[in-house]
C-alpha positions as CSV (number, residue, x, y, z in Angstrom):
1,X,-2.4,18.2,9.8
2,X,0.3,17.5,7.4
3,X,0.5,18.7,3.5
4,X,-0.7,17.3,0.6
5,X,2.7,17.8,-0.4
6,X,3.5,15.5,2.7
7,X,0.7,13.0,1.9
8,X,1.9,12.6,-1.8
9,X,5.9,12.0,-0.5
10,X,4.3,9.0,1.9
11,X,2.6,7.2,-1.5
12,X,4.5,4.7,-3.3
13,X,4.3,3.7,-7.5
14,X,2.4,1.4,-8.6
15,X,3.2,-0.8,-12.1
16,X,1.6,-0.9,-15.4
17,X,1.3,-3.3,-17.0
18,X,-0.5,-4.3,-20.6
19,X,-4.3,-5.1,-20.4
20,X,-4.2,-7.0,-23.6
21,X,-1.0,-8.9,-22.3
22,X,-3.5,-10.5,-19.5
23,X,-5.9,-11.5,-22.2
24,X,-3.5,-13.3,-23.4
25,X,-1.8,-14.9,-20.7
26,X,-5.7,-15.6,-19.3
27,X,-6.7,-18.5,-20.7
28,X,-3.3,-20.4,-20.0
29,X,-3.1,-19.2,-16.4
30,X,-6.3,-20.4,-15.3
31,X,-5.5,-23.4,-17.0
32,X,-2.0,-23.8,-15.5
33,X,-3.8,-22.3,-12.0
34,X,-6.1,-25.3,-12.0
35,X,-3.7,-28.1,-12.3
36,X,-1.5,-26.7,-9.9
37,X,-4.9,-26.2,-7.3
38,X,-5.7,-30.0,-8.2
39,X,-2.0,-31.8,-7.5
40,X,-2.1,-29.4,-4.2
41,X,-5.3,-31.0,-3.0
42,X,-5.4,-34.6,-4.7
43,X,-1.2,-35.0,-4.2
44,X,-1.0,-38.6,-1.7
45,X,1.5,-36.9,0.4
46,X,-1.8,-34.9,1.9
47,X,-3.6,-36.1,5.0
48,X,-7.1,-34.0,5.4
49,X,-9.6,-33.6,8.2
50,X,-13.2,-34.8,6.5
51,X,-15.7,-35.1,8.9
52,X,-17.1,-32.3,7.4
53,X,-15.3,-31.8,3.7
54,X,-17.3,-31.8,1.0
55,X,-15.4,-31.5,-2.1
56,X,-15.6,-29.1,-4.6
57,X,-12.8,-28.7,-7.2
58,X,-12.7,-24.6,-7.5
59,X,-9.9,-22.2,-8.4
60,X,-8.8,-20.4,-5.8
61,X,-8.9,-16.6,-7.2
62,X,-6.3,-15.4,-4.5
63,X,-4.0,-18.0,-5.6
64,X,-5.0,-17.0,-9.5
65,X,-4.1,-13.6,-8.8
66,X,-0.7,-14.2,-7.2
67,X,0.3,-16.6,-9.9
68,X,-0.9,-13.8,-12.6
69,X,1.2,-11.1,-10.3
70,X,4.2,-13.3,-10.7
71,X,4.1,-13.8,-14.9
72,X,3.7,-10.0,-14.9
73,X,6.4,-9.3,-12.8
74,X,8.7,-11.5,-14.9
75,X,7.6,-9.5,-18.3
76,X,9.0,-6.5,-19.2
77,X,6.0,-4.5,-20.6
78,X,6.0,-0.9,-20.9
79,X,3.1,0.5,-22.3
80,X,0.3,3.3,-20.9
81,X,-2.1,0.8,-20.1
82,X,-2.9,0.4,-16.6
83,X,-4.7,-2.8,-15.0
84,X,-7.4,-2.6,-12.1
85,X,-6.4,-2.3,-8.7
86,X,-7.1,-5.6,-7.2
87,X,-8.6,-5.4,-3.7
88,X,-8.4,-8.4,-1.9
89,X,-9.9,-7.4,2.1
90,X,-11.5,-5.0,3.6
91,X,-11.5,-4.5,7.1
92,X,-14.0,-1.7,9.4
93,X,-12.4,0.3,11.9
94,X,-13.8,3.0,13.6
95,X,-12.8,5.9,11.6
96,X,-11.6,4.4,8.6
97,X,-12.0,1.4,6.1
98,X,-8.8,-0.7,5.4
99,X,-8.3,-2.2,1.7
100,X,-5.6,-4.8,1.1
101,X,-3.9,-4.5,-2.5
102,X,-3.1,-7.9,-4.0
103,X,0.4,-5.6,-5.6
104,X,2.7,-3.1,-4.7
105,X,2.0,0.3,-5.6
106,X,5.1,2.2,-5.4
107,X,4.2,5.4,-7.3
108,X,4.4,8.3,-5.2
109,X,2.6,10.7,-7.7
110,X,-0.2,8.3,-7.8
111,X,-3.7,9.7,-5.9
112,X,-6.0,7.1,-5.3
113,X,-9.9,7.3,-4.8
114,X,-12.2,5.2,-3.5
115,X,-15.3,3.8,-5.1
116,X,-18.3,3.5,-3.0
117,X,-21.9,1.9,-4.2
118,X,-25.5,2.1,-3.0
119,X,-27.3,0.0,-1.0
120,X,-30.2,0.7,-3.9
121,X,-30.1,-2.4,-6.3
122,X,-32.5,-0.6,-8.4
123,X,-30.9,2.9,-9.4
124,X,-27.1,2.3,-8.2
125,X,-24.7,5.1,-7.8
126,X,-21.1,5.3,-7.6
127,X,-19.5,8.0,-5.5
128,X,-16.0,8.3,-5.1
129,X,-14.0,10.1,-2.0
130,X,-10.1,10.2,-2.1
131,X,-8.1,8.1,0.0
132,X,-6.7,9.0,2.6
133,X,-2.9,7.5,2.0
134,X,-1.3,4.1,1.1
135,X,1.7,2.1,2.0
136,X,3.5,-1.0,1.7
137,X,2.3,-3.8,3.6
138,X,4.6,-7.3,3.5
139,X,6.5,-7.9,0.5
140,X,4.1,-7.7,-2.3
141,X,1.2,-6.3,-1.2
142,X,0.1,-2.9,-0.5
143,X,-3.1,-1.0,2.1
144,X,-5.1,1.7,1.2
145,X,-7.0,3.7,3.5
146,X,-10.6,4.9,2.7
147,X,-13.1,7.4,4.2
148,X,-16.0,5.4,6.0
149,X,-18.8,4.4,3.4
150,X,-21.8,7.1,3.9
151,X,-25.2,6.4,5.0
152,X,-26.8,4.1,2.5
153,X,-23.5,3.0,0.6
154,X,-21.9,-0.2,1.1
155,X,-18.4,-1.1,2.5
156,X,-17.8,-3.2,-0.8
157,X,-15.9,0.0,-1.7
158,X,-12.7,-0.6,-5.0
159,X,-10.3,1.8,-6.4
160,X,-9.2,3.7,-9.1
161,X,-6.4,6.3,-9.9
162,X,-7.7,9.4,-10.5
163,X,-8.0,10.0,-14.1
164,X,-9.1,6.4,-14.6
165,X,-12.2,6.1,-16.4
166,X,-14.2,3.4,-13.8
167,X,-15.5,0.9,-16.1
168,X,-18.9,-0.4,-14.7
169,X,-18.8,-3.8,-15.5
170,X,-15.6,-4.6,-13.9
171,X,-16.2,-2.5,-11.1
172,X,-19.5,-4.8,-10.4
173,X,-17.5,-8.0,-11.1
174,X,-15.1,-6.8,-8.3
175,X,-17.2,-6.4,-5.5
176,X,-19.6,-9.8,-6.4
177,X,-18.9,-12.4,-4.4
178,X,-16.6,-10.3,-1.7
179,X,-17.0,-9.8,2.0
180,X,-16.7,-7.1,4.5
181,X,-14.5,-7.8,7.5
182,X,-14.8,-6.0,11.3
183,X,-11.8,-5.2,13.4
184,X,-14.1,-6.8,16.3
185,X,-13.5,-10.1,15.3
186,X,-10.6,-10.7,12.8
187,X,-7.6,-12.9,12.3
188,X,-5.5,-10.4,10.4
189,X,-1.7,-12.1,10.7
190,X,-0.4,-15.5,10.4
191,X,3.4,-15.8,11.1
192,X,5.3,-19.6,10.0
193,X,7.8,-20.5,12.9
194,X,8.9,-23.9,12.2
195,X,6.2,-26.0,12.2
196,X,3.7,-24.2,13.8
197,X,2.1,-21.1,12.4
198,X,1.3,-18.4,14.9
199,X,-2.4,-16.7,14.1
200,X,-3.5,-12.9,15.4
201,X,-6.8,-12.7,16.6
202,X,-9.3,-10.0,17.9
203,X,-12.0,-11.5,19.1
204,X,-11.6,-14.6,21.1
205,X,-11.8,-12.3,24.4
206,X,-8.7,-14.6,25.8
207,X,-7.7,-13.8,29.2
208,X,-5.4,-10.7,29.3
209,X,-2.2,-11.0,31.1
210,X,-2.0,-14.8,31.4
211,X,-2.5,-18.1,28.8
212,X,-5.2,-19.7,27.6
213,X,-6.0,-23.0,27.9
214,X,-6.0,-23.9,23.8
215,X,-7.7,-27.7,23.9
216,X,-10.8,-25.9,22.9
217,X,-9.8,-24.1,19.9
218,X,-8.8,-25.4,16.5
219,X,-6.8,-23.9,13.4
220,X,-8.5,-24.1,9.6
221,X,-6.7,-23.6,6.9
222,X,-7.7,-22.8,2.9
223,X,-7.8,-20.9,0.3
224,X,-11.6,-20.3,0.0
225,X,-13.4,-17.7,1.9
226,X,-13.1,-19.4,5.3
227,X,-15.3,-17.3,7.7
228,X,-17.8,-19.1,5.3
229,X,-16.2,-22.4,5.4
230,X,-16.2,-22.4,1.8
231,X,-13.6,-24.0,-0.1
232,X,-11.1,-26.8,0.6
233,X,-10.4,-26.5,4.0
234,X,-8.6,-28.5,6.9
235,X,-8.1,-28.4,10.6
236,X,-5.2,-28.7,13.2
237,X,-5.5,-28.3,16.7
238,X,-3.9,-25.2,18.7
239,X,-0.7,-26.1,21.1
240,X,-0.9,-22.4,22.9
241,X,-3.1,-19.6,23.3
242,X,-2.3,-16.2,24.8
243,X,-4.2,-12.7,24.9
244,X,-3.9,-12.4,21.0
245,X,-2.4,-15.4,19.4
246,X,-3.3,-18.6,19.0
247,X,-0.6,-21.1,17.8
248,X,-1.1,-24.6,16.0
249,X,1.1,-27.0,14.6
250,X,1.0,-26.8,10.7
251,X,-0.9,-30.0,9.0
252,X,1.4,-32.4,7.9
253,X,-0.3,-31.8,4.5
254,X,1.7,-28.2,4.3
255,X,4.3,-29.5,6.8
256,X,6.3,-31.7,3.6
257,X,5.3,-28.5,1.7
258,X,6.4,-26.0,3.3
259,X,7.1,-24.0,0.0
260,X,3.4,-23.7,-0.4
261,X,2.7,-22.2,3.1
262,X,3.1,-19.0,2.2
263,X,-0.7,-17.3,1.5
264,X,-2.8,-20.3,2.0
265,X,-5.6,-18.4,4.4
266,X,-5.4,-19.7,8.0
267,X,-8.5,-18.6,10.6
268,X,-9.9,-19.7,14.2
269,X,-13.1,-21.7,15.6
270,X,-14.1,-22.6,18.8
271,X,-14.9,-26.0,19.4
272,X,-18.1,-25.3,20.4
273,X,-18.8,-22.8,17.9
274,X,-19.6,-23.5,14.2
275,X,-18.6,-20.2,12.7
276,X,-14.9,-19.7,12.8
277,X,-13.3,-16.3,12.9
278,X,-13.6,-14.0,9.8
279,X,-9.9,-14.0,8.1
280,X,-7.7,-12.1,5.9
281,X,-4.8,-13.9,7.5
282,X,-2.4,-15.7,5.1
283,X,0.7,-17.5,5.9
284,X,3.7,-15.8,5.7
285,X,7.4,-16.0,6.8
286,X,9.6,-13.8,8.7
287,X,12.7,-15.2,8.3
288,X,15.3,-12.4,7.1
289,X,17.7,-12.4,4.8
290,X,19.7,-9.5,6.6
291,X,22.1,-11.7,8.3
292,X,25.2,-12.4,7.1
293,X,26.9,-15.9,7.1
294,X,24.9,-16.7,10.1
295,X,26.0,-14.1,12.6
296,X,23.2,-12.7,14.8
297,X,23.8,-9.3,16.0
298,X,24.4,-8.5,19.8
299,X,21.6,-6.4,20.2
300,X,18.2,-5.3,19.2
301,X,15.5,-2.9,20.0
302,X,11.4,-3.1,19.3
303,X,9.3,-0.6,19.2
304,X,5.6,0.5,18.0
305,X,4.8,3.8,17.6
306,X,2.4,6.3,16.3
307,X,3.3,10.1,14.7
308,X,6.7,10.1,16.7
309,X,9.0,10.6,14.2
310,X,10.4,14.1,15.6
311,X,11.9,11.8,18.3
312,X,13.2,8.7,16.7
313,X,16.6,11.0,15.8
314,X,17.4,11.1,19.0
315,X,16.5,7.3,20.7
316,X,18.0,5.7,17.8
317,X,21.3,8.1,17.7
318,X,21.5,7.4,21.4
319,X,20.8,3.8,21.8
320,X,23.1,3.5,18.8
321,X,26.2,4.9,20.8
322,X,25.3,2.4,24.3
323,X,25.6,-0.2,21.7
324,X,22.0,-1.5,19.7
325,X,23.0,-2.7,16.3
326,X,19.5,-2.9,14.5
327,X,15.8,-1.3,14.9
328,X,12.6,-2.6,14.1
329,X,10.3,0.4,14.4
330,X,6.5,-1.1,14.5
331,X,4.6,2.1,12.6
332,X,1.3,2.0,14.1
333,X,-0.7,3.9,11.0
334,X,1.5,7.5,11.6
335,X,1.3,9.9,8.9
336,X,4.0,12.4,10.1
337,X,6.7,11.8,7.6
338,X,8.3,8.8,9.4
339,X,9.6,6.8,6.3
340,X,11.9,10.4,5.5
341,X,13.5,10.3,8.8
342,X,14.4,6.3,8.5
343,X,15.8,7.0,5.1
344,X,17.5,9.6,6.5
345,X,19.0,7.2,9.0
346,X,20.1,4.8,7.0
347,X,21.8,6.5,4.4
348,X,23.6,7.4,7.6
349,X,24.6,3.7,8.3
350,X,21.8,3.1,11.3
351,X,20.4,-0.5,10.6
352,X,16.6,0.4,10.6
353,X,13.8,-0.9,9.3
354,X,10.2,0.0,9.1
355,X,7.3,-2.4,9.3
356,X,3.9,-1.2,8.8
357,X,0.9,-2.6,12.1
358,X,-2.1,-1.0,10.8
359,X,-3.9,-3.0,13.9
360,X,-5.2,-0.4,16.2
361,X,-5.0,-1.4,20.0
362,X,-2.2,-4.2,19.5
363,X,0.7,-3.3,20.9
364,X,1.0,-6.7,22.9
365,X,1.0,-8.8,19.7
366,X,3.0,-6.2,17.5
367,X,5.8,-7.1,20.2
368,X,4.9,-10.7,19.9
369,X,5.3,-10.1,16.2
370,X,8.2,-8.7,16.5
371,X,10.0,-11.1,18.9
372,X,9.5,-14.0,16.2
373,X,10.7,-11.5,13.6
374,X,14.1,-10.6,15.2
375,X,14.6,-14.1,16.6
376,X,16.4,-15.2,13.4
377,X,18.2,-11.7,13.4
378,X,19.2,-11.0,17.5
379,X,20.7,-12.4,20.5
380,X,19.0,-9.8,22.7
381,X,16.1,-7.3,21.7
382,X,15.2,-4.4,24.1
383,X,11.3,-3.6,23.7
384,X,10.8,0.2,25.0
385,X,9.3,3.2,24.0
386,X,10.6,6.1,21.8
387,X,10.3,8.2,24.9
388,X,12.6,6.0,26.8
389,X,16.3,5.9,27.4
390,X,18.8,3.8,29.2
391,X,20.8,5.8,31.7
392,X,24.1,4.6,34.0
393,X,23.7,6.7,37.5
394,X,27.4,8.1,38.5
395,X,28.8,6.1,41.8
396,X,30.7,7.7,43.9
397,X,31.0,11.2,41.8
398,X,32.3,9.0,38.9
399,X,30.5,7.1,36.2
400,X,30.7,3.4,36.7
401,X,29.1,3.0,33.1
402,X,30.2,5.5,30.7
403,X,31.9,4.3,27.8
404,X,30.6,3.3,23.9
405,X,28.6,-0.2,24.1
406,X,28.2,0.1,27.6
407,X,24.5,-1.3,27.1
408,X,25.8,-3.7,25.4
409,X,28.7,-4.5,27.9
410,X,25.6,-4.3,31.0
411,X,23.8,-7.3,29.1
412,X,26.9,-9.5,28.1
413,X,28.2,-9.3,31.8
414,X,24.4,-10.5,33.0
415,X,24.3,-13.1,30.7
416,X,27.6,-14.6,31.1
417,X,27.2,-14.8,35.0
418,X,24.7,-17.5,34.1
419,X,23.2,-19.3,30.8
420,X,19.5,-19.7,32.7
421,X,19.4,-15.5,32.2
422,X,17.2,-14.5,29.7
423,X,15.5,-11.4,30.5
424,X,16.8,-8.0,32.1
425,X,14.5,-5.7,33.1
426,X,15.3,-2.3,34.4
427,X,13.2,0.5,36.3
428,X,11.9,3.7,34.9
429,X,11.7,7.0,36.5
430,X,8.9,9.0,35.5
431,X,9.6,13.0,33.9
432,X,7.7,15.6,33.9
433,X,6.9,18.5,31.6
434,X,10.1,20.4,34.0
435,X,8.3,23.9,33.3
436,X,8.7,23.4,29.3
437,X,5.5,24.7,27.1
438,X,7.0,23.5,23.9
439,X,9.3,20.4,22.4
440,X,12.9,21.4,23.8
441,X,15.0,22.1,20.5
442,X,18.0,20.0,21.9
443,X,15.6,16.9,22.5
444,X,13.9,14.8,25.6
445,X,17.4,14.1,27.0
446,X,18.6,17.0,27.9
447,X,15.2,18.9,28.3
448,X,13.6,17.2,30.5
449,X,15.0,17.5,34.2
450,X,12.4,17.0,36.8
451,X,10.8,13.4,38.0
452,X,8.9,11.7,40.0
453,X,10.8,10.4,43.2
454,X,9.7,6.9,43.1
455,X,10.5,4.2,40.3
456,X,7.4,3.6,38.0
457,X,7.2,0.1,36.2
458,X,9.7,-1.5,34.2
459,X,11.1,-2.7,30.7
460,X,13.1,-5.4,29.7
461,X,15.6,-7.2,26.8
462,X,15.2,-10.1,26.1
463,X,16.6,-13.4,24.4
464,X,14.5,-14.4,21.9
465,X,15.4,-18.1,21.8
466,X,14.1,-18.6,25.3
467,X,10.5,-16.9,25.1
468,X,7.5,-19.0,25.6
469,X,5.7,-20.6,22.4
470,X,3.0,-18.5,23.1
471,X,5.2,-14.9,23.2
472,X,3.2,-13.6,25.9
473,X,3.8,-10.4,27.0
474,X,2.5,-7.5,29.1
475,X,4.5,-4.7,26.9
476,X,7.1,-4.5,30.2
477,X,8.2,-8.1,30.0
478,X,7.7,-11.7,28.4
479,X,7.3,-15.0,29.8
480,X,9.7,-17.3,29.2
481,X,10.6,-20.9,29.2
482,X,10.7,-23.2,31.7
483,X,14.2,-23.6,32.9
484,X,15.3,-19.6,32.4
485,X,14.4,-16.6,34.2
486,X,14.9,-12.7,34.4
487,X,17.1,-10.1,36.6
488,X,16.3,-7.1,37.9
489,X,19.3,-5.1,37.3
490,X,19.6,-2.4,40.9
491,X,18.4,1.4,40.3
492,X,22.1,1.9,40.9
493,X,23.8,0.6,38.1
494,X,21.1,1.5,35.5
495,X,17.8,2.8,34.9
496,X,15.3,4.1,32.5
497,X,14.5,7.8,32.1
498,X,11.4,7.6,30.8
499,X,10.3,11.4,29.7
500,X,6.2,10.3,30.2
501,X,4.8,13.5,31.0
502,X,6.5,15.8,28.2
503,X,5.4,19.5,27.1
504,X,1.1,19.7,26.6
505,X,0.8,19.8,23.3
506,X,3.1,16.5,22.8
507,X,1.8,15.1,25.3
508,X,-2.1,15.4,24.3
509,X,-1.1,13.7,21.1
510,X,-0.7,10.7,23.9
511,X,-3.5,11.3,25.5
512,X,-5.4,10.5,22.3
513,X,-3.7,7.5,21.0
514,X,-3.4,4.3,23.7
515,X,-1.6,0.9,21.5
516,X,-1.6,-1.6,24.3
517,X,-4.7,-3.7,24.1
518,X,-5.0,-3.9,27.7
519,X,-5.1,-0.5,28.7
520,X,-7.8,1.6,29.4
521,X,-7.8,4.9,26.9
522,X,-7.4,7.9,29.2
523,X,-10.8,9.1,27.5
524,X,-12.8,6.3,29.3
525,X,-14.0,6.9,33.1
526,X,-12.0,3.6,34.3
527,X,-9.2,2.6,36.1
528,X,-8.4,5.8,37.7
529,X,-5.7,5.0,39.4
530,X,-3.6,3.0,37.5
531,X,0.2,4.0,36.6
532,X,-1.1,3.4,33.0
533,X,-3.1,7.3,33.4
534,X,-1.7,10.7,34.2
535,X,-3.0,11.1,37.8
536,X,-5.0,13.8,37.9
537,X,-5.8,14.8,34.6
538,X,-9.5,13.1,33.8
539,X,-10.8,11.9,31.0
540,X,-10.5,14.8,28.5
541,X,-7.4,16.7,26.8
542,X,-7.8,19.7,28.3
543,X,-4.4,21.1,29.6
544,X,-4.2,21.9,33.6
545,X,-3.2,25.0,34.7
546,X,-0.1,23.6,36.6
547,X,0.7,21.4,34.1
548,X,4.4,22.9,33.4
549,X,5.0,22.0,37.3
550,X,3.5,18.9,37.4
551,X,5.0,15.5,38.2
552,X,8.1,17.2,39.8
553,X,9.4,15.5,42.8
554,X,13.0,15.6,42.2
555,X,15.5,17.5,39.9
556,X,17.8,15.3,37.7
557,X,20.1,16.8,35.7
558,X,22.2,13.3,35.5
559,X,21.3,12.0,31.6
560,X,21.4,15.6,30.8
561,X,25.1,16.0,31.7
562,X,25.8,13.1,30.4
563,X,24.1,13.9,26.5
564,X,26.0,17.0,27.0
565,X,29.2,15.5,27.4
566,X,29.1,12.7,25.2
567,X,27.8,14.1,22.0
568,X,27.8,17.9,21.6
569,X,30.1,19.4,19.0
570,X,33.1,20.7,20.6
571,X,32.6,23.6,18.4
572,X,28.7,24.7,17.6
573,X,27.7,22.7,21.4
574,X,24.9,21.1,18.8
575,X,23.6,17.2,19.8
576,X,23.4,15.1,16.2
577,X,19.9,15.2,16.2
578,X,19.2,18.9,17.1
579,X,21.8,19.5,13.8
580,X,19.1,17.2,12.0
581,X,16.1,18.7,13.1
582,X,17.4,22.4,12.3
């Protein structure tokens, strides 16, 4: 369990801002919020679905509050004042309740409880429980993550700092008219591409592994509270459908404005059911502004991950050396300290950046995510674990492969032997715990020495540019266009160590946490014997006997060597990232 002194180093600060500054502003924003709400909707340039529209001019209070959060930002009061914390969503998971923040907080000193309020309309209490942490999320907003509600108290929880003093009133007037949402059923992301907007869904139960046939499903756009098909609302029809994500061409309405995409509320229906899917999904863009004068960078790598942070050192420092130029590290709710060892990394010039996926079980569409992300940013992104790490197998008593960039040389020789190439995927041999009972001090690389004889799956890199619309992936590999195709690169030229089967008490962290969407957790009595399960072990983290020899087929020292060689100090023997962890 980490600190508090941890926890509090995670939070980030949060403005203040002058209450009696927004009464002033009020009455001209609303007014100013309104006309700007009517020339969206009654502008001629918009062409609406109306079978079933019924207008009814109302301000939109999400768009209000972004509007206000924009005039605020642009003053520069200073005063001890603090307004309410503005929670926009909340969203059920099993063992927590997610709140979205309509601003950033950024103080790291800050403690945050949550306010939670009977079920009893007669005598109504208000408890409060402290959050568990908080962190970015986009651009402008922020999550919080709550305790569940008790027995007999509602979800409809708010916040407060501590110290606050919780005024009644306004805590009532912030829960009125709000909603609950279930991770069950949920369209929690909306991603612009072009002219299509990409929507994440749990829920739809779409077949795993394959697409979707999308004639039957429908796109509704708003700014109301959509899962109740209030507000102004209209309709485009979905193009693709995979696993996850739905994609539909934007209405030409938003189309000529694409400057007011961003936040309008997006959701899902069936065509044969009434009742769309719940949504806290609002438009937004992933276009960076990291590249410079248009040049995309050779090489990228993807990865989600969860309480790894005393191994990203090491992949990154690695990786970095065979030639990937930039990171985007998927944090799938970890509370081990992982924005410290980032920061640490960049102030050492590694191009990393952190992006929060508080969606449990979504590993598939964090990597579909991710692909649309880097696309403006990469020619080629790698998506493999933090537990995985290219290798190039001596020949001959030599090594064929051994220079700086030579990842980066493997995929520009592929690619050049023909333009149709636009996946690489590479086998992984499966480690072992190699007799270890503990981390090993100098890291996976050169700790790890005993595998499984035969090959075990596969990962790939990709080119973004020549995915399919609907990014479908299986984790191991994407399907792409028609016209292009992938290549298996021989065991012999490369290969993936992939250290799967580490020391017990790293690994039962594993055991506990599955992201893929598609996989059984190990703690459920199925699928025995898939490749996706440590054969053997059961359903229950209790460590085997022989699990030190386990796994152990054949010794390979060949990675090992090759860390040693490459990167110890001539003088201490230290690898960079065992001086970093010491």
């Amino acid at each position: 369990m980490e600190s508090e002194q941890q926890r509090r180093k995670r939070k980030r600060f949060y403005r203040s801002y002058a209450y009696t500054k927004l009464l002033s502003l009020r009455s001209l924003l609303l007014s100013s919020t309104t006309f700007v709400f009517l020339f969206f909707i009654c502008s001629h340039r918009f062409t609406f679905h109306t079978a079933s529209f019924h207008p009814a001019v109302r301000v939109s209070s999400s768009l209000s509050l972004s509007l206000s959060r924009l005039v605020l930002d642009s003053s520069s009061i200073n005063t001890n004042i603090q307004l309410p914390i503005r929670v926009e969503d909340r969203v059920v998971f099993t063992d927590h309740l997610l709140l979205i923040v309509s601003d950033k907080i950024i103080d790291q000193s800050l403690v945050l409880e949550c306010l939670y309020y009977s079920n009893d309309s007669v005598n109504r209490q208000v408890i409060s429980q402290r959050a568990f942490s908080f962190d970015e999320f986009q651009e402008h907003k922020s999550i919080v993550r709550c305790p569940l509600p008790r027995t007999n108290y509602s979800s409809l929880v708010t916040l407060k700092r501590t110290g606050d003093v919780a005024d009644a009133d306004w805590s009532r007037q912030m829960v009125k008219n709000q909603s609950v949402l279930y991770w069950d059923r949920l369209a929690y992301v909306a991603a612009l591409d072009g002219n299509s907007v990409l929507v994440f869904v749990k829920g739809l139960n779409l077949r795993p592994h394959r697409e979707s046939n999308p004639s039957q499903l429908l796109c509704k756009f708003g700014f109301g509270s959509l899962e109740k098909d209030q507000g102004f609302v209209f309709t485009a029809k979905a193009i693709k459908a995979a696993q996850e994500v739905v994609r539909c061409l934007l209405p030409r309405s938003i189309r000529n404005n694409a400057d007011k995409a961003q936040e309008v509320r997006v959701t899902v229906v069936h065509a044969n059911d009434a009742v769309p899917v719940p949504s806290m999904a609002r438009i937004h863009d992933l276009k960076s502004s990291k590249i410079i004068q248009g040049q995309k960078y050779e090489l990228c790598a993807c990865t989600m991950l969860w309480n790894q942070a005393f191994a990203l050192r090491e992949w990154i420092m690695y990786h970095a050396w065979l030639g990937v130029d930039r990171w985007f590290i998927y944090d799938n709710n970890s509370d081990d300290g992982i924005e410290e060892v980032i920061d640490e990394l960049e102030l050492k010039n590694y191009n990393v950046s952190r992006h929060v996926w508080p969606w449990i079980k979504s590993q598939e569409a964090g990597f579909s995510h991710c692909a649309l992300r880097a696309r403006s940013e990469c020619k080629w992104v790698g998506f493999f674990d933090v537990d995985e790490f290219f290798f190039f197998p001596p020949q001959g008593g030599r090594q064929v492969v051994s220079s700086q960039n030579g990842l980066r040389s493997l995929i520009a020789n592929y690619s050049s032997s023909s333009n149709t190439i636009a996946e690489i995927r590479t086998d992984c041999h499966s480690f072992g715990p190699s007799g270890l009972s503990s981390h090993p001090l100098q890291g996976v690389t050169a700790g790890y020495t005993c595998r499984l004889q035969s090959s075990e799956r596969h990962k790939s890199i990709v080119r973004p540019e020549a995915l399919d619309l609907s990014l479908l992936n299986i984790v191991h590999h994407f399907k792409l266009r028609v016209g292009f195709r992938y290549l298996n690169v021989p065991e012999t030229t490369a290969v993936i160590n992939h250290y799967k089967y580490q020391a017990w008490e790293t690994f039962k962290a594993k055991f506990y946490r599955r992201v893929s969407s598609y996989v059984v957790d190990w703690q459920e009595d199925q699928n025995k014997g898939s490749k996706d399960r440590a054969p053997g072990l059961g359903t229950e983290a209790v460590e085997p006997p022989d699990w030190g020899r386990r796994f152990c087929e054949v010794w390979d020292t060949g990675l090992r060597d090759f860390v040693l060689a490459n990167f110890a100090d001539a003088a201490t023997g230290f690898l960079p990232w065992e001086r970093s962890l010491r």
